[in-house]
Structure formats: C-alpha cells, structure tokens
SEKOLDREN-816008 format. One record per atom (N, C-alpha, C, O, CB): residue in one letter; x, z, y. Coordinates in steps of 0.05 Angstrom, whole numbers, padded with zeros to 5 digits, always signed. Each point is the difference from the previous one (the first is absolute). Glycine has a CB too. Layout:
AXZY/...
END
This chain:
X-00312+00429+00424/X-00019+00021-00007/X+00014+00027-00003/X-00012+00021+00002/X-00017-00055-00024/X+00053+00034+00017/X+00017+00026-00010/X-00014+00021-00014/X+00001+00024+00005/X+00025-00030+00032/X-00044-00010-00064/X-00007+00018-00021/X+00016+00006-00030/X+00012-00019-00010/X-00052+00004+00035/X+00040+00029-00032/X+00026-00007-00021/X-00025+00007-00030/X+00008-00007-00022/X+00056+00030+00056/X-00087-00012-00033/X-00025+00005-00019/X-00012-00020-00003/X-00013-00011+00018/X+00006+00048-00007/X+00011-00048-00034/X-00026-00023-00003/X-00034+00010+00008/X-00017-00010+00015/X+00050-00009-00060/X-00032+00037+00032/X-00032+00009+00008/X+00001+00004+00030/X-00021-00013+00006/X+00010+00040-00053/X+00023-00014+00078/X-00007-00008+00022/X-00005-00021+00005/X-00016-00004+00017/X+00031+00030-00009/X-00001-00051-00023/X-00010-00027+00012/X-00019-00001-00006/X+00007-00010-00021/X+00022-00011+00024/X-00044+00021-00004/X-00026-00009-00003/X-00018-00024-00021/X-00004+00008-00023/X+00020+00009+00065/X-00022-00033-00036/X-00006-00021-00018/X+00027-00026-00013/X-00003-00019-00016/X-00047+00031+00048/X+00073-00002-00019/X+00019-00008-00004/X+00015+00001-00031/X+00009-00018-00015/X-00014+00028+00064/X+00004+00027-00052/X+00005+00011-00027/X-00014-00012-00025/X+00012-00003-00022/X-00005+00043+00047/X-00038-00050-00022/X-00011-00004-00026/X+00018-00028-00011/X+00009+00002-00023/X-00062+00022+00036/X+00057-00045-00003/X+00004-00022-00016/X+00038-00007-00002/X+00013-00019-00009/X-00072-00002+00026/X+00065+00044-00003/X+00034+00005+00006/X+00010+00003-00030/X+00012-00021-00006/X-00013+00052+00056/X+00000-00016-00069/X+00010-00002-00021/X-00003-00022-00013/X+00020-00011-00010/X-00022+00050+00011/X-00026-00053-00002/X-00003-00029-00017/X+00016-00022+00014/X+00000-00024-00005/X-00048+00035-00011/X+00056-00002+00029/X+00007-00022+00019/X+00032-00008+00003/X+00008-00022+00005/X-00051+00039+00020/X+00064+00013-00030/X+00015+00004-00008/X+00008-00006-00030/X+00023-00009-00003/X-00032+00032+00042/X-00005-00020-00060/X+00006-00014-00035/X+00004-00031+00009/X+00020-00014-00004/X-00058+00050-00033/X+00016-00042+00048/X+00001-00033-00007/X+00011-00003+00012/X+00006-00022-00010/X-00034+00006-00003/X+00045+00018+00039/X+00031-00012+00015/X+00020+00003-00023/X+00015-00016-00010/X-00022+00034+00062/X+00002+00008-00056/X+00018+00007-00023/X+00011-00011-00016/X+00023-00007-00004/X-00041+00029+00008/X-00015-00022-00020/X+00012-00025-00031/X+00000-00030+00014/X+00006-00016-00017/X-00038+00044-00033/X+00027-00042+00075/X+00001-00023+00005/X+00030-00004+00011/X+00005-00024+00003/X-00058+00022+00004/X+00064+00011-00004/X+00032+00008+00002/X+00023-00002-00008/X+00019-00013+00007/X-00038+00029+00001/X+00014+00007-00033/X+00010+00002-00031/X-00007-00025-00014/X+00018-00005-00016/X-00024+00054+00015/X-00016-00068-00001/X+00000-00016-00012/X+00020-00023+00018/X+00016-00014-00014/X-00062+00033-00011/X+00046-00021+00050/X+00012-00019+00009/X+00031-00003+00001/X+00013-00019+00009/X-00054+00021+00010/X+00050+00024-00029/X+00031+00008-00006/X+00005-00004-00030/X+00018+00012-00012/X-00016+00024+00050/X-00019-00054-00049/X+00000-00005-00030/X+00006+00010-00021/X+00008-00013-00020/X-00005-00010+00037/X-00010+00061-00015/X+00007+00009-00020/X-00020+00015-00031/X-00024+00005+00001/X+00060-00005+00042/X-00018+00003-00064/X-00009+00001-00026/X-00033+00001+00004/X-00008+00016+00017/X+00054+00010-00037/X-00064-00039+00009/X-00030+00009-00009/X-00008-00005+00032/X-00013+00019+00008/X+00015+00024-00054/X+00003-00063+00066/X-00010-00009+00025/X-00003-00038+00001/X+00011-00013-00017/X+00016+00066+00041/X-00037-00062-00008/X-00001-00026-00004/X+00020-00017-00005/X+00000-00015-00019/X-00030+00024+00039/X+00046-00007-00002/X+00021-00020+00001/X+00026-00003-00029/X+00015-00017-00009/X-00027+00029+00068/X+00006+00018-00064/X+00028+00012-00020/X-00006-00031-00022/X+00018-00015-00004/X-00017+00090+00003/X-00026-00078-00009/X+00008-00016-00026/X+00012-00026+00010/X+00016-00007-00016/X-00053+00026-00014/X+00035-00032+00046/X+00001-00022+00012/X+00033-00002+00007/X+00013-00021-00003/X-00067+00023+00020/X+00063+00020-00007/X+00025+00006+00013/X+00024+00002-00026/X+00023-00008+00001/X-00052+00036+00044/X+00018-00016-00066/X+00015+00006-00024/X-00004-00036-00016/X+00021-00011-00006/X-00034+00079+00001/X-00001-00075+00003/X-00001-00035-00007/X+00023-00004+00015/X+00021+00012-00006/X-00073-00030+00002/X+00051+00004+00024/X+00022-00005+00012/X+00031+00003-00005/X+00018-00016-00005/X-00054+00022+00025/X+00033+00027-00014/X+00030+00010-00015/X+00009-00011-00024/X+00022-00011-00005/X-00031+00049+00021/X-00013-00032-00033/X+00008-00010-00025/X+00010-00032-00002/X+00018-00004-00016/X-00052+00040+00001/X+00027-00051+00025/X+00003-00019+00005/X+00022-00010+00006/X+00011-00021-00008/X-00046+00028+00013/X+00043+00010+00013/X+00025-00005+00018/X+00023+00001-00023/X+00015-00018-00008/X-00034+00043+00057/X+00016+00001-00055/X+00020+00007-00010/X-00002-00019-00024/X+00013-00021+00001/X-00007+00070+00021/X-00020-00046-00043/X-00002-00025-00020/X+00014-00019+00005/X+00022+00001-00012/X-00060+00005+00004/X+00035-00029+00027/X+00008-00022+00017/X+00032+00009-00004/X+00012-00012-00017/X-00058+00004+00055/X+00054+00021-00029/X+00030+00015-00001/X+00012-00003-00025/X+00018-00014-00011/X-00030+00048+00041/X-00008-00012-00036/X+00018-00003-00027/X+00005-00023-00019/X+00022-00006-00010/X-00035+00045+00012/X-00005-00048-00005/X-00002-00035-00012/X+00017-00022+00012/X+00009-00018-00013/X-00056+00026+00007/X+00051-00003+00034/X+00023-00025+00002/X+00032+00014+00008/X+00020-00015+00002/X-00063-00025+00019/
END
C-alpha cells in the first residue's frame, strides 16, 4: 500500500491500535514477566530449584 498514515488506510486504521495492545500484552505475558501470566508460575519453580540446592 505504501501508506505510512493510519488514517489514509482506510478501514484498516480503526481496529489497528486495539489490535496492536493485545499482541502486545499477549507477548509480554508470554515472556513471563513481573504482573503477566506466566511470572508466578515461573518464580515457583525457581524457588524451588534453588531450595532443592540448598537443602542437599
């Protein structure tokens, strides 16, 4: 298309920004970090690990 304006595109522009957050945050959560899904799950583990360690 070689538009670089959201608004020339046309019906393209309206749902472009919403559409962009939720890749976004679906992303960021999947890189498991602080206050995203995976982080609590991922920090269990660690903890774990390392516990395990230290104990034997």
């Amino acid at each position: 298309m070689r538009l670089v304006y959201l608004d020339e595109m046309g019906r393209v522009a309206i749902p472009m920004p919403k559409i962009f957050k939720m890749f976004n945050s679906f992303s960021i959560a999947s890189l498991a970090l602080p206050g995203m899904s995976g982080f609590v799950v991922e920090v269990l583990v660690f903890l774990g690990i390392i516990s395990y360690f230290i104990i034997f």
